[in-house]
Backbone bond lengths (Angstrom), bond angles and torsions (degrees), N, CA, C in turn:
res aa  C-N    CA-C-N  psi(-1)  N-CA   C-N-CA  omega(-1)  CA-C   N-CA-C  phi
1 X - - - 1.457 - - 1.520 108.51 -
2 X 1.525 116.09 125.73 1.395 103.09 -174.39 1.535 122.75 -110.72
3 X 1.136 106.45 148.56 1.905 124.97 -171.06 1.390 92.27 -6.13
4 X 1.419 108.97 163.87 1.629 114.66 176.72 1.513 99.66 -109.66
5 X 1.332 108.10 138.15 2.290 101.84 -176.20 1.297 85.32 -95.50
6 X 1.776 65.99 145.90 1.415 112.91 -167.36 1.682 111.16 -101.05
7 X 1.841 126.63 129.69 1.219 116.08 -179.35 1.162 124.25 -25.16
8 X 1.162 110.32 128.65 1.710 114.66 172.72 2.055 108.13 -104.49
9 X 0.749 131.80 138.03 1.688 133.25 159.13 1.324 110.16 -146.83
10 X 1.487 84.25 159.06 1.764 106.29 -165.54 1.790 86.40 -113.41
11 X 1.434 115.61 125.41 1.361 127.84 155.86 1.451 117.47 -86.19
12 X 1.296 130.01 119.81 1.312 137.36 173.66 1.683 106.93 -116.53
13 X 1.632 101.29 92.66 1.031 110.03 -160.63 1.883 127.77 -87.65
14 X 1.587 148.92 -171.26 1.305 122.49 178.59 1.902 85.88 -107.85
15 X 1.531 104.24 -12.70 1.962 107.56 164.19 1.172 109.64 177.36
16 X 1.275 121.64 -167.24 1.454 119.89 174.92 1.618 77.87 -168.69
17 X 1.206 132.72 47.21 1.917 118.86 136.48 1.047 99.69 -104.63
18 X 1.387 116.60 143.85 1.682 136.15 166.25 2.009 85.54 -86.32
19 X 0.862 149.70 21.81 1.276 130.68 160.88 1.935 106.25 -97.12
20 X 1.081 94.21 -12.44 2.136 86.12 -170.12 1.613 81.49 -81.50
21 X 1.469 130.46 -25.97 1.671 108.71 -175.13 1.617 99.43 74.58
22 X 1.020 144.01 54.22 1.322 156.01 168.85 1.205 95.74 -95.72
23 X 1.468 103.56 147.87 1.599 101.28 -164.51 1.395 120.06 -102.41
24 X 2.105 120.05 -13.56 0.951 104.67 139.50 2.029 142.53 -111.12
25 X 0.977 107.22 58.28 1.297 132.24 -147.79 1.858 87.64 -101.52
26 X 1.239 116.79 -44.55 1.411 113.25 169.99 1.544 116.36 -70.72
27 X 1.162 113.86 -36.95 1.568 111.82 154.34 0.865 145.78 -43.34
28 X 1.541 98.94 -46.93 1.741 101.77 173.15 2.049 108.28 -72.22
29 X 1.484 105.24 -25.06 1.528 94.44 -165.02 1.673 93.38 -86.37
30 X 1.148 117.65 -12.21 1.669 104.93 159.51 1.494 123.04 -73.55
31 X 1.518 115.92 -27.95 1.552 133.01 -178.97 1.567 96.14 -66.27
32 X 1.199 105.76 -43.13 1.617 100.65 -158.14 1.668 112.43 -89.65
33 X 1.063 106.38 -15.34 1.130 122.48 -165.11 1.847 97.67 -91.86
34 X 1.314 121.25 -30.44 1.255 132.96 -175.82 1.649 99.71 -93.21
35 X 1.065 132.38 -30.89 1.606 146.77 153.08 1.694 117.11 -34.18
36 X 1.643 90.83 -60.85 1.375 101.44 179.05 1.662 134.28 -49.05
37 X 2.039 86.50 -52.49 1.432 106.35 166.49 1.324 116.11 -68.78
38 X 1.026 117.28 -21.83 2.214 117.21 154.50 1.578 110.28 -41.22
39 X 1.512 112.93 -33.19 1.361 94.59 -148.47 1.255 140.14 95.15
40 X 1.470 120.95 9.60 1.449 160.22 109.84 1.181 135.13 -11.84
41 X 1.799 125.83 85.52 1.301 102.69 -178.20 1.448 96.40 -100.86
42 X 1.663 100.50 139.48 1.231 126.23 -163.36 1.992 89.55 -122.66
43 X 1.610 83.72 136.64 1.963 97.16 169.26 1.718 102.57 -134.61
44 X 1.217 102.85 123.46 1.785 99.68 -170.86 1.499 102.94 -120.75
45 X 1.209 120.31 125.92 1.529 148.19 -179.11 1.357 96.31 -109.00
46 X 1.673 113.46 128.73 1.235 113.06 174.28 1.670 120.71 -124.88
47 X 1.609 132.79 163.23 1.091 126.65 -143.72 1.453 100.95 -98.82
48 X 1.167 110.48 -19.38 1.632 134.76 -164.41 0.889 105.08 -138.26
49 X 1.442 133.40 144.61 1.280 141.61 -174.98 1.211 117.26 40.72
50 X 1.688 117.32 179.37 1.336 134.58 165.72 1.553 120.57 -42.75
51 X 1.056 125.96 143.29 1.370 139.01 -168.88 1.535 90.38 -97.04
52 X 1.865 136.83 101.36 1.177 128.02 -161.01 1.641 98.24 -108.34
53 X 1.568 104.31 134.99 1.184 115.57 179.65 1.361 127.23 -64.77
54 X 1.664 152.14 131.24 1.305 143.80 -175.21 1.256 102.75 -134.91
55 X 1.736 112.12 170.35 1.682 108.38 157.01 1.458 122.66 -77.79
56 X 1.259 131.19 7.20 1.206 125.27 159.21 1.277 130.36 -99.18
57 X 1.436 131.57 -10.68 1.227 136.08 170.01 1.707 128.47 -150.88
58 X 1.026 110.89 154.07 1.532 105.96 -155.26 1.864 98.54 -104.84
59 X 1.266 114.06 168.29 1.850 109.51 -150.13 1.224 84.24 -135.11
60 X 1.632 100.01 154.24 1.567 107.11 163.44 1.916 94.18 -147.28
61 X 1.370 101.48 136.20 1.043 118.32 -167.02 1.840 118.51 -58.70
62 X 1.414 104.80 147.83 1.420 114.51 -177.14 1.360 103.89 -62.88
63 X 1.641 115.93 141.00 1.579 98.09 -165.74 1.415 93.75 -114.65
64 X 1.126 130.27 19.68 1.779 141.57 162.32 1.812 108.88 -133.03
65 X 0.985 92.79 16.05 1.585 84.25 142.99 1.342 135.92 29.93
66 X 1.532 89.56 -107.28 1.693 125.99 174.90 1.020 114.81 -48.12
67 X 1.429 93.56 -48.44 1.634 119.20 -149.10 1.608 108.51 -64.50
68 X 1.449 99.76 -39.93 1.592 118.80 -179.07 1.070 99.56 -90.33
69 X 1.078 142.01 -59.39 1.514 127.48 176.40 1.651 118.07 -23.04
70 X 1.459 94.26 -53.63 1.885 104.58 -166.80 1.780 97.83 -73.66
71 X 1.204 119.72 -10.86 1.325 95.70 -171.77 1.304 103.10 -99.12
72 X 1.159 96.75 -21.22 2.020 96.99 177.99 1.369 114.91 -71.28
73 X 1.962 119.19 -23.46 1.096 113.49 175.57 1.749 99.44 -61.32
74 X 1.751 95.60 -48.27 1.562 77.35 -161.75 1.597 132.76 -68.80
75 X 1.544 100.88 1.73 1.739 119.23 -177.47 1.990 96.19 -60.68
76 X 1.703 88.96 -45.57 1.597 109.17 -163.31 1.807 109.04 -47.31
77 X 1.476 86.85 -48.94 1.698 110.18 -170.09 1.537 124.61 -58.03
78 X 1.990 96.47 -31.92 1.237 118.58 -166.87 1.636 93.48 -85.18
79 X 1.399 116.77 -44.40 1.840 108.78 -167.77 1.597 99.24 -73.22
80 X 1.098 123.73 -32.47 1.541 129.88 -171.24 1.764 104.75 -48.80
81 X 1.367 100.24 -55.12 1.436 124.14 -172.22 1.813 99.39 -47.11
82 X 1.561 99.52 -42.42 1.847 97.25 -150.06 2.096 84.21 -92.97
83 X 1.443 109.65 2.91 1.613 89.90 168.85 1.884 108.16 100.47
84 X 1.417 109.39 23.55 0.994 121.03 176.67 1.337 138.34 -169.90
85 X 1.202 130.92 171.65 1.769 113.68 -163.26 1.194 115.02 -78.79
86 X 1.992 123.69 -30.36 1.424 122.87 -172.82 1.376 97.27 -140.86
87 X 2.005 109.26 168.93 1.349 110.32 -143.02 1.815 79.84 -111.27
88 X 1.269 114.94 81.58 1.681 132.78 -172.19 1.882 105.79 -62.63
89 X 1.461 93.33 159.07 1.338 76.97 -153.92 2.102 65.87 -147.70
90 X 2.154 96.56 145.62 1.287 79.17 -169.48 1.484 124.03 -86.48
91 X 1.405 124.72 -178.18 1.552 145.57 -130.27 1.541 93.11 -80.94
92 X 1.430 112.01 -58.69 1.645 107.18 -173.15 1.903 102.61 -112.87
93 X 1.141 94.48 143.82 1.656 99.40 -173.07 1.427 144.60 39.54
94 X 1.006 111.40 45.19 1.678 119.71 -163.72 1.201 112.31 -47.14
95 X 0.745 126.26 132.60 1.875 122.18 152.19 1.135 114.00 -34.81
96 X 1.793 117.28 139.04 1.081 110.93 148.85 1.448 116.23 -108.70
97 X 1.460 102.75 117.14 1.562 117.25 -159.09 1.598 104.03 -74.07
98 X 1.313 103.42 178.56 1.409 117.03 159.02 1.338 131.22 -67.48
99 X 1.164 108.65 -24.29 1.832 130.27 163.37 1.728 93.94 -59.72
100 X 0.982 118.30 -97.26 1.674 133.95 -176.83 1.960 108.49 -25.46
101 X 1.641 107.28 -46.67 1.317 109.36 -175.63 1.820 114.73 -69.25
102 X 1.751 88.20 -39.85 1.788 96.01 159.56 1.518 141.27 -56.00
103 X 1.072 117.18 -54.63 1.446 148.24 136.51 1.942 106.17 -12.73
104 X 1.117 102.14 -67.94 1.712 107.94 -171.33 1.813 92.66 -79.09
105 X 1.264 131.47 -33.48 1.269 108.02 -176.70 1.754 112.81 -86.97
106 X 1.230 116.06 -32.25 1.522 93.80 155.74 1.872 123.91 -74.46
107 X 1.239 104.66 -0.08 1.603 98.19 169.75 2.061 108.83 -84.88
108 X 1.406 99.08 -25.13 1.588 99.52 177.26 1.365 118.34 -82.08
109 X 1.384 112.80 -11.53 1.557 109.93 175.25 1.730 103.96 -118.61
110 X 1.293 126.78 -0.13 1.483 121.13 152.31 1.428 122.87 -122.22
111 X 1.253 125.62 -1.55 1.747 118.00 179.27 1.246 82.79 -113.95
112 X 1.372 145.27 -74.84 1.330 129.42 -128.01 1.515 109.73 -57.17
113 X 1.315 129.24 -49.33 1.227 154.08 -142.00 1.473 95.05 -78.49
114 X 1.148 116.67 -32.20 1.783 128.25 -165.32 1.582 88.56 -90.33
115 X 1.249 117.85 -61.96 1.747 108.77 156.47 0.859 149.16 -17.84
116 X 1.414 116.04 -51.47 1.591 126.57 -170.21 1.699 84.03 -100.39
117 X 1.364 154.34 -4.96 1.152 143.55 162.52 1.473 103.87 -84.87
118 X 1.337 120.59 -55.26 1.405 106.36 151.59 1.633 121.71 -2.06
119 X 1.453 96.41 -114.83 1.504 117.73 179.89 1.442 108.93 -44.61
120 X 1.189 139.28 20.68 1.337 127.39 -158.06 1.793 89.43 -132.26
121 X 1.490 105.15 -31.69 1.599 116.13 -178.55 1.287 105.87 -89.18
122 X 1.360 122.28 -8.91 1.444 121.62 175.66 1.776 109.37 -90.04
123 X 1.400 94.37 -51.70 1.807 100.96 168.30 1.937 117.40 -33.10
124 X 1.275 92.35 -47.11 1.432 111.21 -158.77 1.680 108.78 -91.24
125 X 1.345 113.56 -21.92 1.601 125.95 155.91 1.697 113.19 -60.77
126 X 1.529 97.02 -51.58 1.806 103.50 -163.72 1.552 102.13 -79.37
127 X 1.275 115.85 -49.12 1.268 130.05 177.78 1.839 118.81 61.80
128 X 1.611 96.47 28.73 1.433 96.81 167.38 1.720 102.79 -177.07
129 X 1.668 93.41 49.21 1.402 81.68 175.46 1.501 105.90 -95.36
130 X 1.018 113.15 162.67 1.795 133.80 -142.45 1.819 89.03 -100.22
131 X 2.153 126.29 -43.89 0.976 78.09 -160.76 1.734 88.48 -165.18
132 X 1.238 164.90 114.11 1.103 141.27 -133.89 2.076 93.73 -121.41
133 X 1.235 93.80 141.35 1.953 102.53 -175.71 1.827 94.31 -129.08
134 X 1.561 91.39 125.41 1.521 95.75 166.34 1.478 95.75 -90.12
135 X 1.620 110.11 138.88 1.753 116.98 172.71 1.901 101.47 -103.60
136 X 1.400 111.00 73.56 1.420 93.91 152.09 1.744 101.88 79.97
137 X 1.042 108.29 27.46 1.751 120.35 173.56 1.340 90.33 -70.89
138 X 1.571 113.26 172.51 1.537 112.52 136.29 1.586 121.83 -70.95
139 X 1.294 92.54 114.78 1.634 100.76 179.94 1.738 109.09 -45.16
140 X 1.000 117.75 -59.06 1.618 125.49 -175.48 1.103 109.95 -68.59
141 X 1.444 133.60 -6.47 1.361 124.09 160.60 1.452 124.97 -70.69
142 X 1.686 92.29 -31.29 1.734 89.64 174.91 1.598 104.80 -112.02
143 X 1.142 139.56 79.63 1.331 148.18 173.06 1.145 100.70 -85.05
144 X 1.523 123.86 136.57 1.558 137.29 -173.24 1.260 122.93 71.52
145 X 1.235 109.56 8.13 1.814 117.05 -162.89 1.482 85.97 -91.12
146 X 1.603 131.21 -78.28 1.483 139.53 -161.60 1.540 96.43 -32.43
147 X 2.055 123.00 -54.46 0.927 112.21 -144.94 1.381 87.66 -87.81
148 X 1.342 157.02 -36.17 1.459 143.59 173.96 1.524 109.36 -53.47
149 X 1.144 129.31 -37.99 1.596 129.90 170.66 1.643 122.95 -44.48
150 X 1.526 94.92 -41.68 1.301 126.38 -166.80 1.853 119.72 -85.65
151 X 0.889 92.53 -29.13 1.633 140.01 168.60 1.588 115.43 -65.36
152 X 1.387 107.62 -78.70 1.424 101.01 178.04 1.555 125.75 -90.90
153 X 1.831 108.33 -25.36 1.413 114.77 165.92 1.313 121.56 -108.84
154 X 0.988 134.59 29.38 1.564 142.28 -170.75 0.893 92.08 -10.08
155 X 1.893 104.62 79.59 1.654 112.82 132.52 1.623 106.72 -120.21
156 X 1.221 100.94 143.39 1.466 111.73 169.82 1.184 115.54 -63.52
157 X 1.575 98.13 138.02 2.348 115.32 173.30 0.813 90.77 -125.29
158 X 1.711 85.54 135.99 1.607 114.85 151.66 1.486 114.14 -135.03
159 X 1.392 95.11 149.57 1.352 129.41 162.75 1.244 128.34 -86.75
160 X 1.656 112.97 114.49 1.795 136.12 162.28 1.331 103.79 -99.66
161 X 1.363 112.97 118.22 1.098 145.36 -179.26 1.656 113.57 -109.28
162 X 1.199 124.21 62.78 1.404 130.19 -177.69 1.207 153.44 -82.31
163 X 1.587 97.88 17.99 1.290 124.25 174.69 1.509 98.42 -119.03
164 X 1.228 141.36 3.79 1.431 128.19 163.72 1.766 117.87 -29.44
165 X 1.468 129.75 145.87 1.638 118.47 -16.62 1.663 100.16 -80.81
166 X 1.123 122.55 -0.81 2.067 106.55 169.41 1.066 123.57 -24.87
167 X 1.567 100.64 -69.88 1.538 123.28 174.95 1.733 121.97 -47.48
168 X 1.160 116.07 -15.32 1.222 122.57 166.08 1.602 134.06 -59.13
169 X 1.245 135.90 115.54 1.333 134.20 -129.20 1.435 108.99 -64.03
170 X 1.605 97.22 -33.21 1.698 114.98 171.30 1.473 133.33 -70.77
171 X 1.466 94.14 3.90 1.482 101.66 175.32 2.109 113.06 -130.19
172 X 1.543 95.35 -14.87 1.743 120.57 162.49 1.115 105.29 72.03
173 X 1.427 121.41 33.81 1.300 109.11 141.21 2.341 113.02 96.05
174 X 1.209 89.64 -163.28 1.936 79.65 172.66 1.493 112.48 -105.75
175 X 1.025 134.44 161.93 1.342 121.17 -166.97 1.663 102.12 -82.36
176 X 0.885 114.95 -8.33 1.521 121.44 -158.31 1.495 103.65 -105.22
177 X 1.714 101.98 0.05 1.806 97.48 161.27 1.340 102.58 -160.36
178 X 1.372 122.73 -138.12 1.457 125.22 -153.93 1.637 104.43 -110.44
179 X 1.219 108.61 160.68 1.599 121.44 -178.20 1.814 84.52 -93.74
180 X 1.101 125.05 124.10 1.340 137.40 -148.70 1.285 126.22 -87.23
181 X 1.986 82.34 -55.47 1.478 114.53 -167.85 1.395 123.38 -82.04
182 X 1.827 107.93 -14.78 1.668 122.89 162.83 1.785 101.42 -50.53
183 X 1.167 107.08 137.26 1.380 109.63 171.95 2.044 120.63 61.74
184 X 1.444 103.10 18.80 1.330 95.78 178.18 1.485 118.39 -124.23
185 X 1.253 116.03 172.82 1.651 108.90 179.62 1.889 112.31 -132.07
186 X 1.222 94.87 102.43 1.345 110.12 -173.03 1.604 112.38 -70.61
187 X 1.326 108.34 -27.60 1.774 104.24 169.37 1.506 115.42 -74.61
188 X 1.515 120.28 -14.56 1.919 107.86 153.86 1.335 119.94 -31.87
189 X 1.398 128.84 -29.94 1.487 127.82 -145.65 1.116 89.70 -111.96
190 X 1.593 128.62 156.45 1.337 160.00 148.54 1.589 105.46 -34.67
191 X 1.291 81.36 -55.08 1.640 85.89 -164.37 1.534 107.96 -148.07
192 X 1.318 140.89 162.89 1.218 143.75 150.12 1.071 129.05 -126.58
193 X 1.715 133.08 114.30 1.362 143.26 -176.94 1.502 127.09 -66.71
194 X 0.950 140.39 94.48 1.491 133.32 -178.22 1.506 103.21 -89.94
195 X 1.469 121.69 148.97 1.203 120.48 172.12 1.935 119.67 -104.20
196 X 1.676 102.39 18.67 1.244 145.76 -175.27 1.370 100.49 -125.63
197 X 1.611 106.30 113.19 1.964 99.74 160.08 1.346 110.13 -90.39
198 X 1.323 112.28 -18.54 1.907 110.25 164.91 1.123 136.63 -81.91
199 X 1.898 105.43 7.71 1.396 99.85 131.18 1.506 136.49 -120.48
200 X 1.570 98.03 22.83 1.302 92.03 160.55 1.962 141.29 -55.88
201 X 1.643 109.38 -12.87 1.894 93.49 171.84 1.287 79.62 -87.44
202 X 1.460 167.01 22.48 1.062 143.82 -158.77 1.525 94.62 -114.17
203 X 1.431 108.92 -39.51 1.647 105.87 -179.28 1.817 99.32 -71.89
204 X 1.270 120.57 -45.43 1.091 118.65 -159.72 1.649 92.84 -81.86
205 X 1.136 144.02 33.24 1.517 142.15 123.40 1.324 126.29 -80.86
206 X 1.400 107.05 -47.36 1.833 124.82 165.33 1.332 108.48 -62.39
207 X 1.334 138.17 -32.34 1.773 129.10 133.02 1.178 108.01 140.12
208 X 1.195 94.08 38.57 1.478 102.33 174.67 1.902 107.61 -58.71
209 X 1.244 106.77 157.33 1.549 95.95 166.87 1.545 98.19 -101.71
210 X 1.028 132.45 -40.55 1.452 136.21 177.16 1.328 119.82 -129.46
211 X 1.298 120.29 129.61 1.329 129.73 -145.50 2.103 98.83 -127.65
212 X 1.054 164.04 54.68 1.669 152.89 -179.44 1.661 104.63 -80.60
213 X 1.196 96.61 161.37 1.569 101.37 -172.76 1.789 90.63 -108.17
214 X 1.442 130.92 151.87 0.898 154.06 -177.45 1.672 133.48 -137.43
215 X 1.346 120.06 52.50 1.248 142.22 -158.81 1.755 107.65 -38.81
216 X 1.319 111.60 165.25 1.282 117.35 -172.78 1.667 95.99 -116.03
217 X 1.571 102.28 136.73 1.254 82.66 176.57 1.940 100.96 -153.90
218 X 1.093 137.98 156.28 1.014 145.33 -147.59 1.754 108.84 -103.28
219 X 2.030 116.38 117.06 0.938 98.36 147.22 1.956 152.06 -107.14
220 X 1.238 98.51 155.81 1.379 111.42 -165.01 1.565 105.68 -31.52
221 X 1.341 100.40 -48.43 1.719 103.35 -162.85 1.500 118.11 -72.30
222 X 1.497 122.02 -23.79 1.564 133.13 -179.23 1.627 107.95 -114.25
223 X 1.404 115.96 -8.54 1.756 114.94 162.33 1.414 100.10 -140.85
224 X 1.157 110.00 103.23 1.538 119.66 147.39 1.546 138.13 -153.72
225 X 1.457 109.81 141.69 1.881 94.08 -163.63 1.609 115.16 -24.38
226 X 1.474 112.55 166.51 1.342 114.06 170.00 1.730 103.86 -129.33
227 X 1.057 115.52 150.43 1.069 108.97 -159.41 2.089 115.44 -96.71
228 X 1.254 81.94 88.08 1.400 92.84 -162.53 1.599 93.44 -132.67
229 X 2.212 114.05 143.20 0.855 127.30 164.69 1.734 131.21 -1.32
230 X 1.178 121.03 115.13 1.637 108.57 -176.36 1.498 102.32 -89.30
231 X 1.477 93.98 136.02 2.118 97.34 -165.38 1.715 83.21 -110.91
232 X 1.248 125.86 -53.00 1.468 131.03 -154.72 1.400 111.16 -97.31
233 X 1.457 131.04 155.57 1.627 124.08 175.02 1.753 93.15 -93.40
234 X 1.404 122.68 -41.58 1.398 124.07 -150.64 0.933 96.54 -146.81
235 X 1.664 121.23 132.49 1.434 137.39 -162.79 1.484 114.83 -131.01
236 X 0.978 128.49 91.74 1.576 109.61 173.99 1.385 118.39 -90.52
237 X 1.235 119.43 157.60 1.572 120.07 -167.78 1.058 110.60 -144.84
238 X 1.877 134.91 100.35 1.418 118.98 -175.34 1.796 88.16 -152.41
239 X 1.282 100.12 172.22 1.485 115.77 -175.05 1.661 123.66 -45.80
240 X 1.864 77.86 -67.01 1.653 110.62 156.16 1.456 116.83 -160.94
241 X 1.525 115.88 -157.01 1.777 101.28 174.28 1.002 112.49 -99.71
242 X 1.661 128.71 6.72 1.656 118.96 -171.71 1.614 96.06 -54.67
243 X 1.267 101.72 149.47 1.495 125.91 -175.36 1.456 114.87 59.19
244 X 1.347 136.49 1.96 1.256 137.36 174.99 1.369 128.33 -123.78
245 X 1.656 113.47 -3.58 1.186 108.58 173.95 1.792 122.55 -19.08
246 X 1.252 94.86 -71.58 1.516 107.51 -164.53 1.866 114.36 -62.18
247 X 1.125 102.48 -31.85 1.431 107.73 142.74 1.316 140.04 -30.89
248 X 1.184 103.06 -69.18 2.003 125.43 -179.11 1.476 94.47 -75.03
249 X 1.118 124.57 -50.07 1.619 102.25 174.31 1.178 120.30 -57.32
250 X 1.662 142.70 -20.88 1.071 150.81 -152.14 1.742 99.94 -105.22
251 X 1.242 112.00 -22.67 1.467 117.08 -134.80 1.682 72.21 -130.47
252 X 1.005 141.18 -78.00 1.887 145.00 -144.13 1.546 103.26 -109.29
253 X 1.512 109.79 -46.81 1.462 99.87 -160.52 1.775 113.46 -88.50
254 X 1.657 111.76 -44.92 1.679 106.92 169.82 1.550 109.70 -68.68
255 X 1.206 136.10 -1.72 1.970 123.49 -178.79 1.858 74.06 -103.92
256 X 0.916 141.35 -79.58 1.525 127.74 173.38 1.449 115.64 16.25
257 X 1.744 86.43 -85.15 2.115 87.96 175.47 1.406 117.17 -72.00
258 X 1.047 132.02 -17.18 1.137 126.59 171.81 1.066 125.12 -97.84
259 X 1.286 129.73 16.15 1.390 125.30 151.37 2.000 92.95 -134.62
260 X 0.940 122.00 108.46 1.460 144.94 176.05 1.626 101.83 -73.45
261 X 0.869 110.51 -20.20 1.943 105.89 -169.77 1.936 99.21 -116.02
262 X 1.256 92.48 4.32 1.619 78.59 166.64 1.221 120.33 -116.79
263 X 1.542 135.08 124.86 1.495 139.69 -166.78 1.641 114.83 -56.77
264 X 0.760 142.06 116.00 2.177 135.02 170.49 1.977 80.78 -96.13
265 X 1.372 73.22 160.06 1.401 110.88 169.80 1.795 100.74 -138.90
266 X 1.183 100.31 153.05 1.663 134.06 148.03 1.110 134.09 -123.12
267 X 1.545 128.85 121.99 1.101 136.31 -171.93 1.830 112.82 -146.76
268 X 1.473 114.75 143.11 1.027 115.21 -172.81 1.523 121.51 146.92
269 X 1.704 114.17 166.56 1.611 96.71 -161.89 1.929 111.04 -76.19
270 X 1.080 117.07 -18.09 1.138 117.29 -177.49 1.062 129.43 -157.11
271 X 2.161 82.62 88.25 1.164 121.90 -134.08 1.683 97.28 -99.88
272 X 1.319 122.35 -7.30 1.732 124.45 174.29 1.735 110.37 -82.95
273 X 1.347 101.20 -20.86 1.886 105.47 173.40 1.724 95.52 -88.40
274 X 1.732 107.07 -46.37 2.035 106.42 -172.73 2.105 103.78 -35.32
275 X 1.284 77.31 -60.63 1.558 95.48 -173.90 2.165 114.82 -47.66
276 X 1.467 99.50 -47.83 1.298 94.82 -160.05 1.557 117.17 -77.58
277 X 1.090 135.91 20.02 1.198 141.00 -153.96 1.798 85.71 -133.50
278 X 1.303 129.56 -10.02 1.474 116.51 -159.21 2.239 85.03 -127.55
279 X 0.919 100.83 -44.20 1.921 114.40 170.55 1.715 79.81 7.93
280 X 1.861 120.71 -93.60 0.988 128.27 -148.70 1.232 129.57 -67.94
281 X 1.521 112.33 -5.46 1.389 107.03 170.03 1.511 106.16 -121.24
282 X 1.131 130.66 2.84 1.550 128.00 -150.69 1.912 87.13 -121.83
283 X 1.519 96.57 121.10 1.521 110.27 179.47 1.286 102.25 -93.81
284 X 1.429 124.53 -93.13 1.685 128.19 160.89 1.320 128.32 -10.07
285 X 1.218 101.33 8.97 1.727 94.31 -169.39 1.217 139.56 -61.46
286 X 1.041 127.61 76.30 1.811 126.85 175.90 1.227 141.10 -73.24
287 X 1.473 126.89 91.79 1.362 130.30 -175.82 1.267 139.86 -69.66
288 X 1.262 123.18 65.33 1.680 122.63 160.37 1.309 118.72 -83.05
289 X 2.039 79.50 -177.69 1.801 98.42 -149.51 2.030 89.55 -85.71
290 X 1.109 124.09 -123.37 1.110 142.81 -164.92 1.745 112.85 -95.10
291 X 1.455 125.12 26.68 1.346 130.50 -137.01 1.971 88.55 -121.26
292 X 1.522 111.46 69.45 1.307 118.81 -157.89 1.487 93.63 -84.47
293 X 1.263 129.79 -31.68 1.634 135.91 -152.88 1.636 96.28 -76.92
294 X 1.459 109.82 -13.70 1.639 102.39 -159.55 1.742 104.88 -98.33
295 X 1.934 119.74 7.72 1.122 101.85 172.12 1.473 106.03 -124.63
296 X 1.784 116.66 177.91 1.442 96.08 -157.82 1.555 91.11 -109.63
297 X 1.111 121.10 30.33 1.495 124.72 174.93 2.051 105.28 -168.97
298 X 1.042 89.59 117.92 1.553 121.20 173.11 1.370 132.66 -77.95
299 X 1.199 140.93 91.11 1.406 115.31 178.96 1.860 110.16 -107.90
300 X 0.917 138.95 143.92 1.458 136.87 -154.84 1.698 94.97 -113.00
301 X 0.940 134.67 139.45 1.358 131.27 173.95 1.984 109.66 -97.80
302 X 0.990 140.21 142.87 1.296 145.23 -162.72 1.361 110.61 -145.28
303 X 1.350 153.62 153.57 1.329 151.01 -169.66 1.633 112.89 -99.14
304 X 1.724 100.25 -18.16 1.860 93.78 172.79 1.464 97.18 177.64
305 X 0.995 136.50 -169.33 1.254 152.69 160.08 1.484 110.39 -127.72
């Protein structure tokens, strides 16, 4: 009697380097990594960068590469120019300009197509994968892909969406990539994961047919204090403050002045915006890099529940 097979999935990821500092990129290598120990064979193709090899899952290479590489230099080149690190886009309802509408129509007649041949040569290599999950791509970059997948190999896609509510079209997304949901179709997918249940009616307006929330959650063995000197009393740790200003003042910057003998910290990738929204009320203020083990209280910043 022979072995019983075991899930197979294809990850089509938005990366898997911990060097771009993407904010959920440690998630997924805890997701996958907790996948694995399921008993899960997992193969992860990524949209950006190198497809990085681990002991829990096996890689198949980015098949634009270059291609993405050069445009991110030139994203880099373009915010540099206007006097800043990313090409920001504003807080509530952005436009979707003619730049952005241009942009996605030469990505639908030169990336997608190289994509869905992609994933289509991987299907047809494995020949029994069970189930394909986009992690946090731009959805509208691959439009028509789920339903051609679905189409010729009836396997079910889904979509993790892990920046919920950011990622929401009305709020445009991270600055460090695309407002997603302009130009995409969220009812292709089986299903769609939010790591937000408060925005789940929000997907299921944008059309989702099925919408579950899918929480993020931390493991012990690849995040946990280290046991090193405590420098800080109170640590906050978030990307930046878009969408939380008024928060962090409430939360870091008024217990700040009002308690003078207790240390704050700041930490995080973009950490000259983290900081500037707190400047006027936050006395104590101490700015570090990523050095979480050194305070004896943590607070993590998150975009919603």
């Amino acid at each position: 009697m022979g072995a019983m097979k075991g899930t197979k999935i294809l990850a089509v990821a938005s990366a898997a380097d911990l060097d771009f500092r993407y904010g959920c990129t440690p998630a997924w290598w805890q997701l996958w990594k907790g996948m694995a120990e399921a008993g899960i064979d997992l193969i992860v193709t990524t949209y950006r960068g190198r497809a990085i090899e681990s002991p829990w899952w096996r890689t198949a290479p980015n098949p634009l590469y270059r291609e993405a590489e050069t445009f991110a230099a030139a994203r880099h080149v373009a915010a540099r120019l206007k006097g800043d690190r990313y090409l920001r886009r504003a807080e509530s309802h952005p436009e979707d300009t003619r730049v952005d509408k241009a942009v996605r129509e030469v990505i639908w007649r030169a990336v997608t197509p190289r994509w869905l041949r992609h994933i289509e040569r991987i299907l047809e290599r494995e020949r029994d994968v069970d189930a394909v999950v986009f992690f946090t791509v731009p959805m509208s970059h691959f439009r028509g892909i789920p339903t051609a997948l679905r189409e010729k190999f009836g396997v079910p896609v889904a979509y993790y969406d892990g920046d919920v509510p950011m990622s929401l079209p009305e709020f445009g997304g991270m600055d460090t990539g695309f407002n997603y949901y302009h130009g995409a179709d969220p009812s292709e997918y089986d299903l769609v994961l939010s790591n937000s249940e408060g925005g789940i009616p929000r997907l299921l307006e944008l059309g989702a047919r099925r919408a579950e929330p899918l929480y993020w959650a931390a493991d012990p063995e690849l995040f946990a204090p280290q046991p090193v000197e405590k420098e800080h009393d109170v640590f906050f740790y978030g990307y930046g403050d878009k969408f939380r200003r008024e928060w962090m003042r409430e939360l870091v910057g008024e217990p700040s002045r009002q308690l003078p003998d207790v240390d704050f910290a700041l930490g995080g990738r973009d950490d000259d915006e983290l900081a500037s929204g707190l400047e006027p009320t936050l006395d104590p203020l101490v700015r570090v890099g990523d050095d979480r083990s050194s305070a004896r209280c943590e607070l993590e910043g998150a975009a919603g529940r």
